[in-house]
The first five atom37 places (N, CA, C, CB, O) and aatype in JSON, in Angstrom:
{
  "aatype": [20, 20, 20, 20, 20, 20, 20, 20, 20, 20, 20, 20, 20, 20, 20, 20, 20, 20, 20, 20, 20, 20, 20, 20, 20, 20, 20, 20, 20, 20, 20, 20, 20, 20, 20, 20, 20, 20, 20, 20, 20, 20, 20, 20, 20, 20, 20, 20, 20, 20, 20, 20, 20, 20, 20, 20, 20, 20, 20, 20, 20, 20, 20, 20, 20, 20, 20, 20, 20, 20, 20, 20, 20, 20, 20, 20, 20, 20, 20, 20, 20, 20, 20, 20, 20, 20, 20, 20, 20, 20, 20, 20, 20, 20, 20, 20, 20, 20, 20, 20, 20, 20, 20, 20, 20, 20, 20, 20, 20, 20, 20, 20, 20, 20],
  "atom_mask": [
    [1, 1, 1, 1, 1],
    [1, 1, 1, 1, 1],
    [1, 1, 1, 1, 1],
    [1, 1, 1, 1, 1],
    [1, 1, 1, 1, 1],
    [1, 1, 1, 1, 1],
    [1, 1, 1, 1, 1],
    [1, 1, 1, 1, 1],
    [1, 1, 1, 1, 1],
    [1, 1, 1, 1, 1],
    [1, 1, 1, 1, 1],
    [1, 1, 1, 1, 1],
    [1, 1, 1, 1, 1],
    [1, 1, 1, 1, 1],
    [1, 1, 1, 1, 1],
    [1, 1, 1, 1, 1],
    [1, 1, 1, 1, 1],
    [1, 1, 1, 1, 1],
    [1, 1, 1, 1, 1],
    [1, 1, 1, 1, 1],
    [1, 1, 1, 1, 1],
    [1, 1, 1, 1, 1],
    [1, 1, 1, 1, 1],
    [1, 1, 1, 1, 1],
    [1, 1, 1, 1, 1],
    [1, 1, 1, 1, 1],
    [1, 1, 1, 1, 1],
    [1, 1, 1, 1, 1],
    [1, 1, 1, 1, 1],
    [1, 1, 1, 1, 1],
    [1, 1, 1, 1, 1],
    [1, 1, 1, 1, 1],
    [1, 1, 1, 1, 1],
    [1, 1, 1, 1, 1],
    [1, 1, 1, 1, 1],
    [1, 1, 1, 1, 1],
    [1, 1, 1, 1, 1],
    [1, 1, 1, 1, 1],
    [1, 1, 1, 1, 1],
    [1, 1, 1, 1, 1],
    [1, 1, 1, 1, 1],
    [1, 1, 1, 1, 1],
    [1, 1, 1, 1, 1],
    [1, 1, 1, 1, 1],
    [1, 1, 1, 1, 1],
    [1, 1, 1, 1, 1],
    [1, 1, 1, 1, 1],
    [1, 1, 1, 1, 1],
    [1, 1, 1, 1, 1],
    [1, 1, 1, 1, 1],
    [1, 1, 1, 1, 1],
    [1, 1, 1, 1, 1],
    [1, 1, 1, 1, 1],
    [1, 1, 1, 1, 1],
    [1, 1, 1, 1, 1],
    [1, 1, 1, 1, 1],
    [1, 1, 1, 1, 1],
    [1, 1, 1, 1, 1],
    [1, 1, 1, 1, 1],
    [1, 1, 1, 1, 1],
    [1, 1, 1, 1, 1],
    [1, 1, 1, 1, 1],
    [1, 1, 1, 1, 1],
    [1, 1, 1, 1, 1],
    [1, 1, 1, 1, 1],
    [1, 1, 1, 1, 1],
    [1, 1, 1, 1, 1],
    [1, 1, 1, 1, 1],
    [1, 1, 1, 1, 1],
    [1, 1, 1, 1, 1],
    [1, 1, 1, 1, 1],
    [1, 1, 1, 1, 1],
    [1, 1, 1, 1, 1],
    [1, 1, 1, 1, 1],
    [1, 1, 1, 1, 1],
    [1, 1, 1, 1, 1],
    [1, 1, 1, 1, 1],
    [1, 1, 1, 1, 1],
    [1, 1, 1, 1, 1],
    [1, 1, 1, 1, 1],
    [1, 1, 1, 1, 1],
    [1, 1, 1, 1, 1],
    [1, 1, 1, 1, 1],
    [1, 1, 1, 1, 1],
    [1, 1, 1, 1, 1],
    [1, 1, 1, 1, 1],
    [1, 1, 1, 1, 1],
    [1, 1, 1, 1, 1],
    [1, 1, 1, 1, 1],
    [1, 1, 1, 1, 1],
    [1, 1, 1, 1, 1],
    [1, 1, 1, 1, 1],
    [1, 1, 1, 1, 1],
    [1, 1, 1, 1, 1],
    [1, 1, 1, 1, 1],
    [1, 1, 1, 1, 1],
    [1, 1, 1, 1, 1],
    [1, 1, 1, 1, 1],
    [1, 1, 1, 1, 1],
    [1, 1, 1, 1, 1],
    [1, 1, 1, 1, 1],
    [1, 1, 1, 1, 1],
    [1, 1, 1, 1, 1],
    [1, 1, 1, 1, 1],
    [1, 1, 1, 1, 1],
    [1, 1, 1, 1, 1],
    [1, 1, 1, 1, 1],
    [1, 1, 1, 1, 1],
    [1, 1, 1, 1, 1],
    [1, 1, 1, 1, 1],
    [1, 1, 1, 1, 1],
    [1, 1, 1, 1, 1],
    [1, 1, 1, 1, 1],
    [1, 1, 1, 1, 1]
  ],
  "atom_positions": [
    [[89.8, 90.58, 129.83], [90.02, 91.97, 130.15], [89.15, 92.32, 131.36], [89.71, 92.89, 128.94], [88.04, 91.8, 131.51]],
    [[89.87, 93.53, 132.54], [88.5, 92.91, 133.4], [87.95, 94.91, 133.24], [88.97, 91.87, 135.76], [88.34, 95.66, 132.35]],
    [[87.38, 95.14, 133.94], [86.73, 96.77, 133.97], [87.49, 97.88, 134.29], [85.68, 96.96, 134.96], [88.04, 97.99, 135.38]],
    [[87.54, 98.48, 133.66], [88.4, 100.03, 133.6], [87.55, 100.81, 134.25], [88.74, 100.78, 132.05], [86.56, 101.14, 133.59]],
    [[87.64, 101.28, 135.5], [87.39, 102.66, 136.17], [87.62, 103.82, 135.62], [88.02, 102.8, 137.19], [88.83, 103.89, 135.37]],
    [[87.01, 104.87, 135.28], [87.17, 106.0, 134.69], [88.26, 106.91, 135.2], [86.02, 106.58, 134.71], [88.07, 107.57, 136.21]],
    [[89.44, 106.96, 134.5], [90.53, 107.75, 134.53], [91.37, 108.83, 133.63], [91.12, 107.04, 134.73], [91.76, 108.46, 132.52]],
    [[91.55, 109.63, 133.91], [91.89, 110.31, 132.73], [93.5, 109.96, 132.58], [91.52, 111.97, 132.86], [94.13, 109.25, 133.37]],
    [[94.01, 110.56, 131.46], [95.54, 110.11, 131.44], [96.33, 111.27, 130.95], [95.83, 108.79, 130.45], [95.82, 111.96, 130.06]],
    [[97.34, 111.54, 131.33], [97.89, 112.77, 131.3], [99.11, 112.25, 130.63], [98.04, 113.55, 132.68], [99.77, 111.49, 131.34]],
    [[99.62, 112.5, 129.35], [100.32, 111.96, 128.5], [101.5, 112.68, 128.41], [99.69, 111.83, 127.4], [102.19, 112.41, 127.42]],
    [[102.05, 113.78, 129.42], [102.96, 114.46, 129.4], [103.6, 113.38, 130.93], [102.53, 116.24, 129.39], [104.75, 112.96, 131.06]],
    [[102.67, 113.21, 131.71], [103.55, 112.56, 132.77], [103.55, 111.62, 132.72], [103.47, 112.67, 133.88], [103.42, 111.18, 133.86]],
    [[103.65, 110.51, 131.68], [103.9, 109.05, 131.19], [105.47, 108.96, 130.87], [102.95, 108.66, 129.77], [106.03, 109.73, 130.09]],
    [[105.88, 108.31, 131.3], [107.69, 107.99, 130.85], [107.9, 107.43, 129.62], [108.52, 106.88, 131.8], [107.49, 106.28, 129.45]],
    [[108.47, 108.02, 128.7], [108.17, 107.94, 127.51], [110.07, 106.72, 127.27], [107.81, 109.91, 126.67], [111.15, 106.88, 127.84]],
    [[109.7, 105.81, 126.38], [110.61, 105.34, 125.51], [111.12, 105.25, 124.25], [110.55, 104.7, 125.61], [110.44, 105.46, 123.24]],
    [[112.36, 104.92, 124.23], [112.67, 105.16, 122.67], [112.76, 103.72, 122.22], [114.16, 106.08, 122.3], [112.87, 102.72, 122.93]],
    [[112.7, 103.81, 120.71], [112.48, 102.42, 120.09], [112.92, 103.0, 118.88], [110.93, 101.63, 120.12], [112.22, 103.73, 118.17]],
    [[114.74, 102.48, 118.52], [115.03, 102.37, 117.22], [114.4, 101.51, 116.07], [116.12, 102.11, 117.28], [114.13, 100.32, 116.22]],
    [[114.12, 102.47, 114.49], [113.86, 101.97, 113.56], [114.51, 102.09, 112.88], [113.08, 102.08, 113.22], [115.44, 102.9, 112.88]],
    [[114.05, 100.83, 111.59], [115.82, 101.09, 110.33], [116.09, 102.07, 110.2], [115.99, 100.77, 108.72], [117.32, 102.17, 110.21]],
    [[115.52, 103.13, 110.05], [115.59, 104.4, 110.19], [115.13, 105.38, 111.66], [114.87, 104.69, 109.09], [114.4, 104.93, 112.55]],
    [[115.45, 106.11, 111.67], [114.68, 106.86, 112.96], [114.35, 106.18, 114.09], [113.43, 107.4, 112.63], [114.65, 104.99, 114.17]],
    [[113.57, 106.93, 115.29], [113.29, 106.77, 116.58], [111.79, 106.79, 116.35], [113.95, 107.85, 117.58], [111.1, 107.46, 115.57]],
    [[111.46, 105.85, 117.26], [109.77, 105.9, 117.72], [109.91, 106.49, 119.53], [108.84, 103.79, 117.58], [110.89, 106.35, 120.27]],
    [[108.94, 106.97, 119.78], [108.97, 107.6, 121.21], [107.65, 107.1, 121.33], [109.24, 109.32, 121.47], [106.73, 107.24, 120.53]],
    [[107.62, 106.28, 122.86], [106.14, 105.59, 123.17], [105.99, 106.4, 124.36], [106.0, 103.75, 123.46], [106.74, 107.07, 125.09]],
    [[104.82, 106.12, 124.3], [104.37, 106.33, 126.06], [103.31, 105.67, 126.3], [103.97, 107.84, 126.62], [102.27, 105.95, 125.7]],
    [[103.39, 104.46, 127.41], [102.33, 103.68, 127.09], [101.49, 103.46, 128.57], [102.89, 102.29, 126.35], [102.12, 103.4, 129.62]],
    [[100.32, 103.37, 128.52], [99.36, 102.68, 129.39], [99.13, 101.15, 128.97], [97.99, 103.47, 129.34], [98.84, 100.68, 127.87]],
    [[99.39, 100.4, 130.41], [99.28, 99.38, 130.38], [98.31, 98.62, 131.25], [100.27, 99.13, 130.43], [98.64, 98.43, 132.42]],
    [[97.21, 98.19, 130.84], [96.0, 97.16, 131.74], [95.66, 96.08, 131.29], [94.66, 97.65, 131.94], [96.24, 95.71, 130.27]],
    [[95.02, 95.54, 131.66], [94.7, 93.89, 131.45], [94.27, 93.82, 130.6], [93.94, 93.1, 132.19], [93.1, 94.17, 130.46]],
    [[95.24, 93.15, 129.27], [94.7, 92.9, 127.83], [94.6, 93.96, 126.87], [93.43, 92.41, 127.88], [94.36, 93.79, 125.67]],
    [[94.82, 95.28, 127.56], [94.81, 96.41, 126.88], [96.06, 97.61, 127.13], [93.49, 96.89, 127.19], [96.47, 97.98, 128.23]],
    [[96.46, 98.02, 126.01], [97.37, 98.51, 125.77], [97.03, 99.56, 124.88], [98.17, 97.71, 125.46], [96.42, 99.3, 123.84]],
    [[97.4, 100.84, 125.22], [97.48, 102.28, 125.1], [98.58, 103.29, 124.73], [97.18, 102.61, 126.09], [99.44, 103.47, 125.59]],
    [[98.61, 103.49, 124.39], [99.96, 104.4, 123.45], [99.75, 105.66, 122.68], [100.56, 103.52, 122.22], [98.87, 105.68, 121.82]],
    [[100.7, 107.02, 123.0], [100.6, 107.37, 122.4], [102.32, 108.0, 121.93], [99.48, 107.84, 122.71], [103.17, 108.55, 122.64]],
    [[102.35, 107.63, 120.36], [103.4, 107.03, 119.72], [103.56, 108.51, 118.86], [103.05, 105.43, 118.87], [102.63, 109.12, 118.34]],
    [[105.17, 108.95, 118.84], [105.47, 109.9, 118.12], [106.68, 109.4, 117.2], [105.71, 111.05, 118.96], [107.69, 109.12, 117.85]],
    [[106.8, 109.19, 115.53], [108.06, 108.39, 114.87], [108.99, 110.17, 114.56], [107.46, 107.11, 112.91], [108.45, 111.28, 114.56]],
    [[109.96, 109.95, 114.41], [110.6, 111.19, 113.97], [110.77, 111.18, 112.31], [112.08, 111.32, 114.75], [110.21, 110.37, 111.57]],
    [[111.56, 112.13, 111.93], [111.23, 112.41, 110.5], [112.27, 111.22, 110.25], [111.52, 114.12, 109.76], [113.33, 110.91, 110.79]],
    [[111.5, 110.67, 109.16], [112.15, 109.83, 108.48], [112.15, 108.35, 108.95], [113.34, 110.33, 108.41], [112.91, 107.54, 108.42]],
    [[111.61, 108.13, 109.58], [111.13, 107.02, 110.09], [110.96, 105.74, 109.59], [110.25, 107.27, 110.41], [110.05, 105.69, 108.76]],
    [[111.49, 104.74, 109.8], [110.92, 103.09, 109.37], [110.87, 102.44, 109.95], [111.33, 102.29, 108.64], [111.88, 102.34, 110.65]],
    [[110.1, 101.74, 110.14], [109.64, 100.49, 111.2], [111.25, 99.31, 110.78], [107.48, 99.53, 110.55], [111.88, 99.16, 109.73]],
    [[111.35, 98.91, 111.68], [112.51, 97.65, 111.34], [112.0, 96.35, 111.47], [113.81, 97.63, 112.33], [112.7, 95.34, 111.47]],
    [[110.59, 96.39, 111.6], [109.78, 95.24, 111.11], [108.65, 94.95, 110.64], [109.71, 94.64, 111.7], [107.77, 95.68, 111.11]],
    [[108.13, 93.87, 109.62], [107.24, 93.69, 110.25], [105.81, 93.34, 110.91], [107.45, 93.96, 110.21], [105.37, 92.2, 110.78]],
    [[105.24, 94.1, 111.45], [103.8, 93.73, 112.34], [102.63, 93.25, 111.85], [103.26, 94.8, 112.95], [101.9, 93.64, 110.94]],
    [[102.56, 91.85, 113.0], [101.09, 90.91, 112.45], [100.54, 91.15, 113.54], [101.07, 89.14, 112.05], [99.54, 90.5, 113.83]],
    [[100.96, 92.01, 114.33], [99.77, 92.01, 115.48], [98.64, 93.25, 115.35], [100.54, 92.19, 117.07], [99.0, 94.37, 114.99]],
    [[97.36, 92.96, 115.64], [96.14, 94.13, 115.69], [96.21, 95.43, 116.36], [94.98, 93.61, 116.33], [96.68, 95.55, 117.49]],
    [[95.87, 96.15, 115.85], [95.95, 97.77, 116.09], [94.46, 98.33, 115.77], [97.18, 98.58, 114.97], [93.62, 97.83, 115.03]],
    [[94.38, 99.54, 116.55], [93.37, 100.6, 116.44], [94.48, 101.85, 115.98], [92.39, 100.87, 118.04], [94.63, 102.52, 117.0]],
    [[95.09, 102.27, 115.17], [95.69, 103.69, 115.15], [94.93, 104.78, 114.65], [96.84, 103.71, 114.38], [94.24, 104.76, 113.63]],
    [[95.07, 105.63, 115.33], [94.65, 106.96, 114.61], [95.99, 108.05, 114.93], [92.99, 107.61, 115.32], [96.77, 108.24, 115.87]],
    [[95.74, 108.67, 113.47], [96.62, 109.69, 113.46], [96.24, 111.13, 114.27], [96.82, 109.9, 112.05], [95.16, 111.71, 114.16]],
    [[97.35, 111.58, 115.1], [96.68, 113.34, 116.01], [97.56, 114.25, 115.29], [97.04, 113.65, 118.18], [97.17, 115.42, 115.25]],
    [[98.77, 113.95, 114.66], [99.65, 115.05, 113.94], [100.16, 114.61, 112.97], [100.69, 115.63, 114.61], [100.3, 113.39, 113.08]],
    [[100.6, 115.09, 111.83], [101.41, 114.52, 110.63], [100.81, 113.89, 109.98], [102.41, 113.8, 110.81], [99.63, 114.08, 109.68]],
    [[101.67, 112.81, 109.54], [101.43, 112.14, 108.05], [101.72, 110.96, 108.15], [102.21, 112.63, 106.87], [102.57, 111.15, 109.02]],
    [[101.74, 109.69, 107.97], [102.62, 108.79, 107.88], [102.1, 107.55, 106.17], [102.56, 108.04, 109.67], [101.11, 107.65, 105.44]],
    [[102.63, 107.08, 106.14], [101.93, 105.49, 105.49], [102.49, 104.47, 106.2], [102.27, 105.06, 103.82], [103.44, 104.34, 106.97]],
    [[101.25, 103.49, 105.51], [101.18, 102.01, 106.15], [101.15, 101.62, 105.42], [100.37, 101.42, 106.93], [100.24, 101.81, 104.6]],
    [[102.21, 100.78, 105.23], [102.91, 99.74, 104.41], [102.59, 98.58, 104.41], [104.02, 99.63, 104.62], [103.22, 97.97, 105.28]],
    [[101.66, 97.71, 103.63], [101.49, 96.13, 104.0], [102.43, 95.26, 103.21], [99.97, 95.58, 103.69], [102.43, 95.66, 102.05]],
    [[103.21, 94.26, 103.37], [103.95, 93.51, 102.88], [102.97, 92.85, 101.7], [104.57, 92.65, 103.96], [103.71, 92.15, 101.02]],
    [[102.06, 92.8, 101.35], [101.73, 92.74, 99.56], [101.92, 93.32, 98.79], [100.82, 92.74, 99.06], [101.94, 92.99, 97.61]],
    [[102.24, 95.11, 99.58], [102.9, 96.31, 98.4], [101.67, 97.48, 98.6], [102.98, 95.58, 96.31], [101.94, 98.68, 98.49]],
    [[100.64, 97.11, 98.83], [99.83, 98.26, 99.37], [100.38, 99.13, 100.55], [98.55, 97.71, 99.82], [100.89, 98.83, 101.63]],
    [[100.04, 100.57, 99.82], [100.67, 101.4, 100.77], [99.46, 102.4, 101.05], [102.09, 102.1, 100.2], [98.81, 102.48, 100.01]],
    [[98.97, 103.09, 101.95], [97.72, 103.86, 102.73], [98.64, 105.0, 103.37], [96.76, 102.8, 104.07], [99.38, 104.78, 104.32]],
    [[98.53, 105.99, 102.85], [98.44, 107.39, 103.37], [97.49, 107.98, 104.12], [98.47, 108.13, 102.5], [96.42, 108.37, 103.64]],
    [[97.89, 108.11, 105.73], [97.06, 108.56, 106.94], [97.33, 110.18, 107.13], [97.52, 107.66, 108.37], [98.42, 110.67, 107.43]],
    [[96.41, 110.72, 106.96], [96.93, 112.31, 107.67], [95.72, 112.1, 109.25], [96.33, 114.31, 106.16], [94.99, 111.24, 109.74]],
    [[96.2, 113.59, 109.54], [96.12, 114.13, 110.78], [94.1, 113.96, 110.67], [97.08, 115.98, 110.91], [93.27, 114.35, 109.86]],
    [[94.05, 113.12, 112.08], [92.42, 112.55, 111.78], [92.04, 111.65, 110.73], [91.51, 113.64, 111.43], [91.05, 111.89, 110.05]],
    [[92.59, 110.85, 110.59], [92.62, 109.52, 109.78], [93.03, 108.43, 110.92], [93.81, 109.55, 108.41], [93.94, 108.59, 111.73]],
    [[92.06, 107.14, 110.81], [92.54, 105.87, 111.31], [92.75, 104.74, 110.66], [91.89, 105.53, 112.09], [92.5, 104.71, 109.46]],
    [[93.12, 103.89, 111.14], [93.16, 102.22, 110.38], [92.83, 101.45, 111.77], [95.07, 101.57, 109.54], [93.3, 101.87, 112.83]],
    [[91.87, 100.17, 111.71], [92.06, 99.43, 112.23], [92.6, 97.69, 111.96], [91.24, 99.76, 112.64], [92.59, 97.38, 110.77]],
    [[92.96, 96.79, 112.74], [93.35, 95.61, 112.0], [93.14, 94.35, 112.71], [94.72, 95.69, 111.62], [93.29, 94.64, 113.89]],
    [[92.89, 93.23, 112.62], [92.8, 92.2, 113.69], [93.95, 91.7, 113.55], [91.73, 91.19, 113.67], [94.52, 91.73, 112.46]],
    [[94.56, 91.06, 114.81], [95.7, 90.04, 115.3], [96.02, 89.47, 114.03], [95.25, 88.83, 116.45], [94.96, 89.23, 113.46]],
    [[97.3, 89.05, 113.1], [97.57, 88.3, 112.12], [96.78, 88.41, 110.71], [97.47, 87.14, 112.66], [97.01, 87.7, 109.73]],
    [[95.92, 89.29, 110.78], [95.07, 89.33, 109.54], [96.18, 90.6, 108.47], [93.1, 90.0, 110.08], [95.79, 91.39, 107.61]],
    [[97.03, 90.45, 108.77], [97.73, 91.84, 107.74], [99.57, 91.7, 108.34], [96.72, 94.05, 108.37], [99.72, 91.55, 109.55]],
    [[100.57, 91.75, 107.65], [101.76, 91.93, 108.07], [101.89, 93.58, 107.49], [102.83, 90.71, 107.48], [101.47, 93.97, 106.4]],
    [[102.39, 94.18, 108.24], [102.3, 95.88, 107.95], [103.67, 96.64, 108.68], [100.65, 96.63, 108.78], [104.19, 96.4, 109.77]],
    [[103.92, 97.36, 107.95], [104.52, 98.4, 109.09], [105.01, 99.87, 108.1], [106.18, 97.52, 110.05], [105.25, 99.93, 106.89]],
    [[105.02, 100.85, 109.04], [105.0, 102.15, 108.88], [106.35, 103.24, 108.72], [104.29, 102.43, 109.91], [107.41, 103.08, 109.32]],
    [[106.11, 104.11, 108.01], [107.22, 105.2, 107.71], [106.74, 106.61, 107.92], [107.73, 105.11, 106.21], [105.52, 106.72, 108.06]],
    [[107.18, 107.3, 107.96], [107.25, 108.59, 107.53], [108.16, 109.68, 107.28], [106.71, 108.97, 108.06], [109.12, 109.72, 108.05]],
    [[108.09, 110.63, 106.32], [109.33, 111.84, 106.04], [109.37, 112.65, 107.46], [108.88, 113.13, 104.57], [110.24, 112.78, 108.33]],
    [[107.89, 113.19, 107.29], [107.91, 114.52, 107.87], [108.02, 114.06, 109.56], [106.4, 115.49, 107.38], [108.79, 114.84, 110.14]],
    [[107.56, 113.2, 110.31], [107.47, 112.95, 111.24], [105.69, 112.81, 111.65], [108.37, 113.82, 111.81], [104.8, 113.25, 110.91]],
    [[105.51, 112.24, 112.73], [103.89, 111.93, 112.93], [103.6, 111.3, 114.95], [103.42, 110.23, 111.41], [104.25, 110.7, 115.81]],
    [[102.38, 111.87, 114.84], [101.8, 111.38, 116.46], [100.82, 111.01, 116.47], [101.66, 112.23, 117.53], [99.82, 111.61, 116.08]],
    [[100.89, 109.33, 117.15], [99.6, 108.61, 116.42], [98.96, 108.42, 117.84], [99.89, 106.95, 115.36], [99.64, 108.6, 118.85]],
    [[97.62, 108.05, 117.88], [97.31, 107.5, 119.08], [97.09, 105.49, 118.92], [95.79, 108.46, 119.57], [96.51, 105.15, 117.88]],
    [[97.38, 104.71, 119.57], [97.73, 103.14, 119.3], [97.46, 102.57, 120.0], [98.8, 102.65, 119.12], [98.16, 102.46, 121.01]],
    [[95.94, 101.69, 119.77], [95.33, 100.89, 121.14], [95.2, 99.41, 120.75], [93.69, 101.47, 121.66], [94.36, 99.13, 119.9]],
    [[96.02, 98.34, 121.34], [95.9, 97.59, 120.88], [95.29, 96.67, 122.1], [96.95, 97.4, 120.15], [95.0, 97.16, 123.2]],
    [[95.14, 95.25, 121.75], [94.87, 94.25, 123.06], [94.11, 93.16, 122.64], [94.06, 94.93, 124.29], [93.94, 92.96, 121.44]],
    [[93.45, 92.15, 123.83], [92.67, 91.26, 123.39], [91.66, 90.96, 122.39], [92.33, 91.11, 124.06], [91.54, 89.93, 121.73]],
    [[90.9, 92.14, 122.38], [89.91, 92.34, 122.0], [90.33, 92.37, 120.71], [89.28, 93.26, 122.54], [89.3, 92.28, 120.05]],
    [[91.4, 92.46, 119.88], [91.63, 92.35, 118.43], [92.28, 91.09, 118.17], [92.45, 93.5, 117.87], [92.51, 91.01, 116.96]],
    [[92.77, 89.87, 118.95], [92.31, 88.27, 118.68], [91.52, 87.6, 118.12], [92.06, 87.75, 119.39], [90.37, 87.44, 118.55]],
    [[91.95, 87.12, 117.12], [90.96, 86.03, 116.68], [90.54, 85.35, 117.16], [91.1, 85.4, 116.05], [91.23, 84.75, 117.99]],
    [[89.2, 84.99, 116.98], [88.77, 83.6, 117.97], [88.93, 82.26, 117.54], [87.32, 83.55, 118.31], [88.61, 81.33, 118.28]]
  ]
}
């Protein structure tokens, strides 16, 4: 990863994408730098991941509700100011929600195993 210069980021003028789930839409908007990856992720109501994820995350929740689902059957209810973090492959997981939710999602090198 190499050094980040201090920038602020203005998350309204990021080009945002859509990303169908078995259910519902995810809307990204992402910053992208070396090894690091930035997001901030809105699922709509009703939401399901259509897979899933062994890769590491920092999430924190800024609105709503969601759970995180780990494929052993554990399920974690995040509200608004709640996080999870996870390393690369240490967890297969993925997420739902009714009401809808806006997470902030930093993932990258730095959550690799060595």
């Amino acid at each position: 990863m190499s050094a980040i210069h201090f920038q602020t980021i203005d998350w309204n003028a990021v080009i945002p994408t859509k990303h169908k789930g078995e259910t519902g839409t995810a809307t990204w908007r992402t910053l992208q730098l070396d090894g690091l990856r930035i997001r901030e992720v809105e699922y709509s109501k009703g939401y399901l991941a259509d897979h899933w994820c062994r890769k590491g995350h920092f999430v924190h929740c800024l609105e709503g509700e969601f759970v995180s689902e780990l494929a052993d059957g554990q399920k974690f209810i995040l509200k608004k100011g709640m996080s999870y973090i996870v390393s690369d492959e240490l967890s297969s997981h993925r997420s739902y929600t009714e009401t809808g939710v806006k997470l902030l999602i930093i993932d990258g090198d730095f959550l690799k195993l060595s």
